[in-house]
N, C-alpha and C positions, 0 to 999 in steps of 0.2 A: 474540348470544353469540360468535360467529365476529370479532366487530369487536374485544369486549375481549379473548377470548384473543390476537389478535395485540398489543394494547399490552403485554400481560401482561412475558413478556420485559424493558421498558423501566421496569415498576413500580419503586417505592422497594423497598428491597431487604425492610424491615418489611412490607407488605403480599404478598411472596415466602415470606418465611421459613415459614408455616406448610406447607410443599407441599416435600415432598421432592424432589430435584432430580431422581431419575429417573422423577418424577411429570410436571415438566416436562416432560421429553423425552418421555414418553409424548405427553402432549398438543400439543405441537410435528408432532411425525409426524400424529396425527390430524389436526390441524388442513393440513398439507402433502395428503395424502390426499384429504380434502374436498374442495381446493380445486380437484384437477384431477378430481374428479367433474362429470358431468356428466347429466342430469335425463332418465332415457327415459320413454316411455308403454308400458305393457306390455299390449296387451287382454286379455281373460280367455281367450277363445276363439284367441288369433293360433296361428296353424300348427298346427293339432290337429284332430285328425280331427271330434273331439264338436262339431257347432256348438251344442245347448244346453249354458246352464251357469246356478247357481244363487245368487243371492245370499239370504245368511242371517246377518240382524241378533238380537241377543240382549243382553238387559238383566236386571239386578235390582236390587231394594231391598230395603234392610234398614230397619229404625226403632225405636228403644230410647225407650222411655217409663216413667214411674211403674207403668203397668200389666200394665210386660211388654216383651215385644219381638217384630216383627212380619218379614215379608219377601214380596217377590216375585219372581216370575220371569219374564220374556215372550220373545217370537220371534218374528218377522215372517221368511215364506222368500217370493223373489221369483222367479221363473223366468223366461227369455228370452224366453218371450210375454208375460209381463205380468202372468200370472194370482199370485195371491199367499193366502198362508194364514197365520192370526194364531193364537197360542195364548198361556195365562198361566194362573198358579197360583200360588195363596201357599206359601207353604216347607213346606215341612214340619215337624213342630216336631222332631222327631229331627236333621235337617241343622240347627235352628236354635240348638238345644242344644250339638251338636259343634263350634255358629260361637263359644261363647258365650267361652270362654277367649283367644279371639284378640283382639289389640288392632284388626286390622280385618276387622271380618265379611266384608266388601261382596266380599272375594277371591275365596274359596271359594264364595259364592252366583254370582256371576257366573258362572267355572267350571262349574258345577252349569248354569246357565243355557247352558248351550253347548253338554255333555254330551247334556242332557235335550229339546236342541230337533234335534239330530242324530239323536237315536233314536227322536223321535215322528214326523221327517219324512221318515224314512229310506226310505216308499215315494215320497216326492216331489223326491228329491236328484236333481240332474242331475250327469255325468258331471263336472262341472267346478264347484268351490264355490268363493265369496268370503265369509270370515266378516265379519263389522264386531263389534265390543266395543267400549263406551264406556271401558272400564279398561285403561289402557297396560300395568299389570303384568300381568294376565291374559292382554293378547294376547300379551305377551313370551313370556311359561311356555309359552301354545300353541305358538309357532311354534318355541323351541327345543327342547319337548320335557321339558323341566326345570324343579325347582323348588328353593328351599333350604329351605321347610318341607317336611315329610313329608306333611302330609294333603295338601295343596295336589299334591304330588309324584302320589299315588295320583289323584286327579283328574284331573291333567293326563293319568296314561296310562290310562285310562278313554277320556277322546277320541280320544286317538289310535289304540286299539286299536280304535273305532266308526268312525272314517276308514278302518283299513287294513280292516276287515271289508267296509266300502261300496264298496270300491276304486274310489276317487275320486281326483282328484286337484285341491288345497285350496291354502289359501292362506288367512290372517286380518291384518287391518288395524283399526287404531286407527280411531272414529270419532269427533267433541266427543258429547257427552252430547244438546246440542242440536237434533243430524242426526240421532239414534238412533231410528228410529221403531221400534223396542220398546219404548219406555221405557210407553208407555201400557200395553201389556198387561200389561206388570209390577207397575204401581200400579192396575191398573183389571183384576184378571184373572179377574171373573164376567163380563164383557162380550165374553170371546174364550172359542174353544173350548180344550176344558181340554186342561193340556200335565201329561201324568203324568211325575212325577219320580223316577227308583229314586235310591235312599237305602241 
């Protein structure tokens, strides 16, 4: 993406036009910016007192059928020894109701699934968390805090009001859907122990 925005500039002027010129200049600067960044490794634990810390993956699904529509929820929390704890549940039908007007369910359940795996593990958090979400917009909302829908909004500060009460300190990152080892207890969540979700 980095390689066309720099031809961009040099485009025929028809393939410009649609892009307001202080658009360009926006993206000129980012792109300038970018370029003299440079890639660090941050460890979770570096300089801080806490040497454990906790990683915690979290997935959902949702599914729309002639019959209905269905959801899950899962969570995998890892701790710096190793030991690890799995949990899932299907939705709720009330969160699944409240999902039903949105053009994408998948948002708020995810959310939901981040909230609800934070307060079931809340005696197993370590001092120091890394979340993973397979949904780039979800992890966005967490980490800034914000949201432009309202319900989505009240969610997000649900988590974060469950962070500042653990007083932790967090961090969440994108993972592919792929690396999610939640993703099973989400779709398979009689097989883990059950994750209660307030609603």
């Amino acid at each position: 993406s980095l390689v066309g925005l720099k031809r961009w500039p040099s485009a025929p002027f028809r393939a410009r036009r649609a892009l307001h010129h202080k658009m360009i200049l926006v993206l000129r600067f980012i792109l300038d910016v970018l370029q003299q960044w440079t890639a660090r490794a941050i460890p979770l634990n570096s300089h801080h007192p806490h040497k454990s810390h906790s990683i915690l993956y979290t997935d959902a699904e949702f599914h729309r059928s002639v019959d209905g529509m269905s959801g899950g929820l899962g969570a995998v929390l890892i701790d710096s020894s190793g030991q690890r704890w799995s949990a899932g549940c299907t939705a709720p039908p009330s969160l699944l109701t409240a999902c039903l007007p949105r053009l994408t369910q998948i948002l708020p359940l995810e959310m939901a699934a981040i909230g609800s795996a934070l307060i079931n593990f809340s005696d197993n958090l370590s001092p120091l968390i890394l979340i993973f979400c397979d949904n780039m917009s979800d992890a966005c909302m967490l980490a800034a805090g914000i949201s432009g829908a309202i319900d989505l909004q009240g969610m997000v500060m649900i988590a974060h009001f469950v962070l500042k009460r653990l007083k932790v300190m967090w961090w969440v990152e994108y993972v592919p859907s792929q690396s999610n080892i939640a993703d099973e207890p989400s779709r398979k969540p009689y097989n883990f122990s059950y994750l209660d979700v307030p609603v």
